[in-house]
C-alpha positions in Angstrom: 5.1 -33.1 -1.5 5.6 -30.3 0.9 8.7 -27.7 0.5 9.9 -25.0 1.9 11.3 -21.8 0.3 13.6 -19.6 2.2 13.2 -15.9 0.2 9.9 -17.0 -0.9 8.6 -13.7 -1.6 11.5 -12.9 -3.7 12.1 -12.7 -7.2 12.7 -16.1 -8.2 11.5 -17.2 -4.9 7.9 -16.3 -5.4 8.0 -18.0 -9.0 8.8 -21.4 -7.6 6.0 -21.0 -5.2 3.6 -20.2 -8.1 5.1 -23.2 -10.3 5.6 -25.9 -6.8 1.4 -24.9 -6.4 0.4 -24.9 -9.8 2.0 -28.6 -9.4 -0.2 -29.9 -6.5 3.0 -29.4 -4.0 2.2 -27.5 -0.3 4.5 -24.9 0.0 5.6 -22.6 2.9 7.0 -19.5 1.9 9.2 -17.4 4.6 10.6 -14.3 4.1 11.3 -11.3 6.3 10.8 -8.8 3.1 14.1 -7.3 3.4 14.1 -7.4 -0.4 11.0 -9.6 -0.9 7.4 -7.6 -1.7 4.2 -8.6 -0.6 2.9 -7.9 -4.2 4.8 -11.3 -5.2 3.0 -13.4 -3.1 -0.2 -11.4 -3.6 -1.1 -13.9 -6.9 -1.0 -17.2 -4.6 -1.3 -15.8 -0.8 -4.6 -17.4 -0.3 -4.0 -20.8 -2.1 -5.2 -23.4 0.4 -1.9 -25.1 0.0 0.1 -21.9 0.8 1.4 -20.6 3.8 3.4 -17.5 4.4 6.0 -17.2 7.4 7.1 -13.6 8.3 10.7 -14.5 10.0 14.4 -14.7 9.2 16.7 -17.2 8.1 19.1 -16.7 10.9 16.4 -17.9 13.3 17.4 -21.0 14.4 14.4 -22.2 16.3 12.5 -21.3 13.3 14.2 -23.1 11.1 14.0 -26.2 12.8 10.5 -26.0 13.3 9.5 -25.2 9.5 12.2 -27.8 8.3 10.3 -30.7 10.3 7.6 -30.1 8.6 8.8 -30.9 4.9 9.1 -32.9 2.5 12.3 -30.5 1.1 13.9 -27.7 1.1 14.8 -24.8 -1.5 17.3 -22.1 -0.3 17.0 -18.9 -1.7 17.4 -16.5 0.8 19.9 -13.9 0.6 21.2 -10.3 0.4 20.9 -10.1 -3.5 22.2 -6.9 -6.4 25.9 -5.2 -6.6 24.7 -1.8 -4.6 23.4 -3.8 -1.6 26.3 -5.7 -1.3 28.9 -2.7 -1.7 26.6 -0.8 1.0 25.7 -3.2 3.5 28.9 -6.2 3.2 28.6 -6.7 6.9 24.3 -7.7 6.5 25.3 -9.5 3.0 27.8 -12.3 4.3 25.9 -12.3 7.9 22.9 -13.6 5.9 24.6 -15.4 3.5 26.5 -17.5 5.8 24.7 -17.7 8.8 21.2 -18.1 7.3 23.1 -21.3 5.1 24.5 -22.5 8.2 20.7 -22.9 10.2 19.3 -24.3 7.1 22.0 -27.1 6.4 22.0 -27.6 10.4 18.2 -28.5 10.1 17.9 -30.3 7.0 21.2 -32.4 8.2 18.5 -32.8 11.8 15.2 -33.9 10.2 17.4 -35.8 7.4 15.4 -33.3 4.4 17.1 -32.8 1.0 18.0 -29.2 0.5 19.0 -27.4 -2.7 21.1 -24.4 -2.0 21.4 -21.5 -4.5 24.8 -19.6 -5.2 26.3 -17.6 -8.0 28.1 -17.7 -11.2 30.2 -14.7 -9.1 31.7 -17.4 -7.7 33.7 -17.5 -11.0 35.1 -14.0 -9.9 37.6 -12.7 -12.8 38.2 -16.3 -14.1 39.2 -15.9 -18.4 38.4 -19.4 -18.8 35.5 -19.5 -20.5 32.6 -20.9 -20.8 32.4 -21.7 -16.8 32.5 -25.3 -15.6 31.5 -26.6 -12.5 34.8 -28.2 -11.6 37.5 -25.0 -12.8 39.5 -23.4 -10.3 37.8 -19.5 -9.0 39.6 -16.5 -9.3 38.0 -14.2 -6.8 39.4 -10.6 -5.8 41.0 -9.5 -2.6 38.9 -9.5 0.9 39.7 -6.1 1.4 37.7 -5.0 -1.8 33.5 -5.4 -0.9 32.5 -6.0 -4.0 34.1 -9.8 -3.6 31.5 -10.1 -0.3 28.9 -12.0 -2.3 30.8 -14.0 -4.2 33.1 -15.5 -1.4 30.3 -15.4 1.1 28.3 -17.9 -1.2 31.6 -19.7 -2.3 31.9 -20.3 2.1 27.9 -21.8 1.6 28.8 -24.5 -1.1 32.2 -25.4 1.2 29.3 -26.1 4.0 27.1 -28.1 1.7 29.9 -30.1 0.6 30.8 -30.7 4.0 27.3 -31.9 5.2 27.2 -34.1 2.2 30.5 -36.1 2.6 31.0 -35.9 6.6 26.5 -36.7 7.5 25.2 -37.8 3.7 23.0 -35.5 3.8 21.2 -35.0 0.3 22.3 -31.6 -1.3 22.4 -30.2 -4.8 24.2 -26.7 -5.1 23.3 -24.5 -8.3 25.0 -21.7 -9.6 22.3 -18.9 -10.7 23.5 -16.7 -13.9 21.8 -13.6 -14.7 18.1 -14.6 -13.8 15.3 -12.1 -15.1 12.0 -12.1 -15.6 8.4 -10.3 -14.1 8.7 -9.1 -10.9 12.2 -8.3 -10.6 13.1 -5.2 -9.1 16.0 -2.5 -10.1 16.4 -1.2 -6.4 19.2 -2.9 -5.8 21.2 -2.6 -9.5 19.5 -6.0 -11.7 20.2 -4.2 -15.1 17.2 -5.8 -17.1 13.8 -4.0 -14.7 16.4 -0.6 -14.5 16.7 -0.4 -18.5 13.0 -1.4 -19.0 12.0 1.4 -16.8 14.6 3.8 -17.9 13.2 3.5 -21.4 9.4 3.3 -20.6 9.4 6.5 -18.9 12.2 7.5 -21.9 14.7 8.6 -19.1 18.5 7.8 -20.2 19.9 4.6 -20.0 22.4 3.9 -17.3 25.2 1.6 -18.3 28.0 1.4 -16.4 31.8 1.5 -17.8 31.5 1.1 -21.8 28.9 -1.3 -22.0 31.2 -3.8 -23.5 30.7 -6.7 -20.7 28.8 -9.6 -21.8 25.8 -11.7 -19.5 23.6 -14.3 -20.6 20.2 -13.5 -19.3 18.1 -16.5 -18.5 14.3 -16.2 -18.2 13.1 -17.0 -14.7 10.6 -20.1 -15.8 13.6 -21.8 -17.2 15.7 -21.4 -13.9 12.7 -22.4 -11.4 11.6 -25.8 -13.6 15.5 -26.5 -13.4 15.7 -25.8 -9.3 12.5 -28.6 -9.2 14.0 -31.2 -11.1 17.3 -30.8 -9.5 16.3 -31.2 -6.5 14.0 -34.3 -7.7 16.1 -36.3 -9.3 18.5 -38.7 -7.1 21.3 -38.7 -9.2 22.1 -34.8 -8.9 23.0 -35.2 -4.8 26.1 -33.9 -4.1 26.5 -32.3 -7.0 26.9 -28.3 -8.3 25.4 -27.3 -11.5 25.2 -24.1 -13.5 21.8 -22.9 -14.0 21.1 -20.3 -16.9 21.2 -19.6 -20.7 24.5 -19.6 -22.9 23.0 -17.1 -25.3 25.9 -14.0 -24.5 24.9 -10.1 -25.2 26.9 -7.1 -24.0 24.7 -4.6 -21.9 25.8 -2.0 -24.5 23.3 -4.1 -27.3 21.1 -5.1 -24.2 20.3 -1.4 -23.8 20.3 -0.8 -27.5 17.8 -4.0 -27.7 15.3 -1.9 -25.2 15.0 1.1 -26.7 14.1 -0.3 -30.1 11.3 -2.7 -28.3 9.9 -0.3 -26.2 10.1 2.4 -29.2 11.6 4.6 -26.5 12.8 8.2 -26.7 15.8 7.5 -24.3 19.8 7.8 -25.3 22.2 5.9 -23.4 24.3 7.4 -20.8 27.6 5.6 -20.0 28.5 5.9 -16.3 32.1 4.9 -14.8 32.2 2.6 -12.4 33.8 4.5 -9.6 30.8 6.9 -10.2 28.1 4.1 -9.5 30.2 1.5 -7.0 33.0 4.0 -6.1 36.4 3.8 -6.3 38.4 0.3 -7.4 34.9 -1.7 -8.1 35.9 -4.3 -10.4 33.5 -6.5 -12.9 33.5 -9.4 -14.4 33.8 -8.6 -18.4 32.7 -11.8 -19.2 30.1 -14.5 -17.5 29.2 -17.7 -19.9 28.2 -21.0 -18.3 28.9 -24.1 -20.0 25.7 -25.9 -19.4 26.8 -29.8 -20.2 26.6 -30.9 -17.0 23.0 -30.1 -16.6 21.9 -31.2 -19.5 23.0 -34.3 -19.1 21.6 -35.0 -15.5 18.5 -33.5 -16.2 18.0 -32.8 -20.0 17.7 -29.3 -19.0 17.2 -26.7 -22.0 16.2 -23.2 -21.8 13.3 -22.3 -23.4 13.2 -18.5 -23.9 16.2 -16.5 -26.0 16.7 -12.7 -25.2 13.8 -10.9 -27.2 11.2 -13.3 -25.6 12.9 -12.6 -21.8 12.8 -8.8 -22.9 8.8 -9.1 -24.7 7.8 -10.4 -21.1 9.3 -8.1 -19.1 8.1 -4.8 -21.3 4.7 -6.3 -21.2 4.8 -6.9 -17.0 6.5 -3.0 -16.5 3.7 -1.9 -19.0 1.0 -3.3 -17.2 2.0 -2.2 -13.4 3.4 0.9 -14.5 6.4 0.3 -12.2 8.8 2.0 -14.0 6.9 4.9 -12.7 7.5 4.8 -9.5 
């Protein structure tokens, strides 16, 4: 099979290139390294069945082109982390929305499944825990940019719904929670890479408000061999399933967690939010999927619990000195 993936030189992106390869798939990668790095692609650039596009999303001749091409799409393309979105909104729902819009537009043309990736923020400030797929979303008010993201990506799975039920198109929508792993960058506020490198180079700990809000972090390799199957299997079309781990931490112990596995110097420093986001940013305290729906479609089961997710990112930040930089 030949795929496409949008963001391919991302985080997450440029592990299900490695794994789609490592598989005997073809896979062309585009990216226009807004927040994607070279060094990602760097381990499979020159695999004969790789190809790398240097473009954007939004380009709709493009898009076409590379979609007739395929076999199958993933979607991963997008303005991604909290400080992005609260200082560029207007560039995070223009590529949100209008890079969605071009893919579902071409996949809906050359008749190509597509599995498009949004975001447990979609849950907003929802209490009813753990999140299932078919609850009712509690998002904050337009005026406030921290919503962007979320309502944005919310606006993407309206459109894949739409292109399912009005043209049958074959679409699965996923809702990402918390994915870590290698080769995750903490330029743009991901918690997990910023605490690793805080505490290798035995700088203080950042965590913002009072560390009491709870994530479940997922290790990448369990959220890229779900994202294949998904889009594999015929009985998940038209469907939207949470993607993650159910194993829930607060980033107060997350930090507390580092320091003793990295044997690190470092104290934690507790930073308001107005200080980090400015005034009025509101977070979620809590984010918990309920997972039953996945597991049932595709017997999906994470793998990796929180000290091996932290042992592999240590080991990666160790090696490339990152943290350093």
């Amino acid at each position: 099979m030949k795929y496409l993936i949008t963001g391919g030189a991302g985080f997450i992106g440029s592990h299900l290139a490695e794994a789609l390869l490592a598989q005997d798939h073809t896979v062309i990668t585009l990216d226009d390294f807004s927040t994607g790095t070279h060094q990602n692609v760097q381990i499979f650039e020159s695999h004969p069945e790789h190809s790398l596009v240097v473009g954007d999303v939004r380009d709709e001749a493009l898009i076409q082109e590379l979609v007739s091409k395929v076999d199958g799409v993933f979607h991963l393309a997008s303005s991604v982390g909290v400080k992005l979105i609260i200082e560029q909104p207007i560039k995070t729902i223009e590529n949100i929305v209008i890079g969605a819009s071009r893919i579902l537009s071409a996949c809906a043309r050359y008749r190509k499944p597509v599995l498009m990736t949004s975001t447990s923020e979609a849950y907003g400030k929802s209490k009813q825990l753990p999140f299932a797929e078919d609850q009712d979303l509690l998002i904050g008010p337009t005026h406030m940019k921290r919503w962007a993201y979320a309502s944005a990506k919310v606006v993407d799975e309206f459109l894949s719904f739409a292109y399912w039920h009005e043209q049958g198109l074959p679409i699965v929508n996923v809702r990402l929670f918390n994915t870590v792993g290698p080769r995750q960058t903490g330029q743009y506020g991901m918690v997990v890479p910023t605490l690793i490198r805080q505490a290798l180079a035995n700088k203080p700990l950042t965590v913002f408000g009072d560390g009491s809000q709870t994530r479940c972090f997922c290790h990448v390799k369990d959220v890229i061999s779900a994202l294949i199957r998904l889009l594999e299997c015929p009985q998940t079309k038209g469907q939207l399933f949470n993607v993650g781990n159910d194993q829930e931490t607060s980033i107060g112990q997350l930090a507390k967690s580092i320091i003793a596995m990295t044997d690190s110097s470092s104290e934690i420093q507790l930073v308001p939010y107005h200080e980090a986001y400015g005034e009025g940013f509101e977070d979620m305290q809590q984010r918990v999927p309920n997972l039953q729906k996945i597991k049932a479609a595709i017997a999906y089961e994470p793998c990796h619990d929180l000290s091996n997710i932290l042992s592999d990112i240590i080991a990666f930040e160790r090696d490339h000195s990152l943290y350093q930089k």
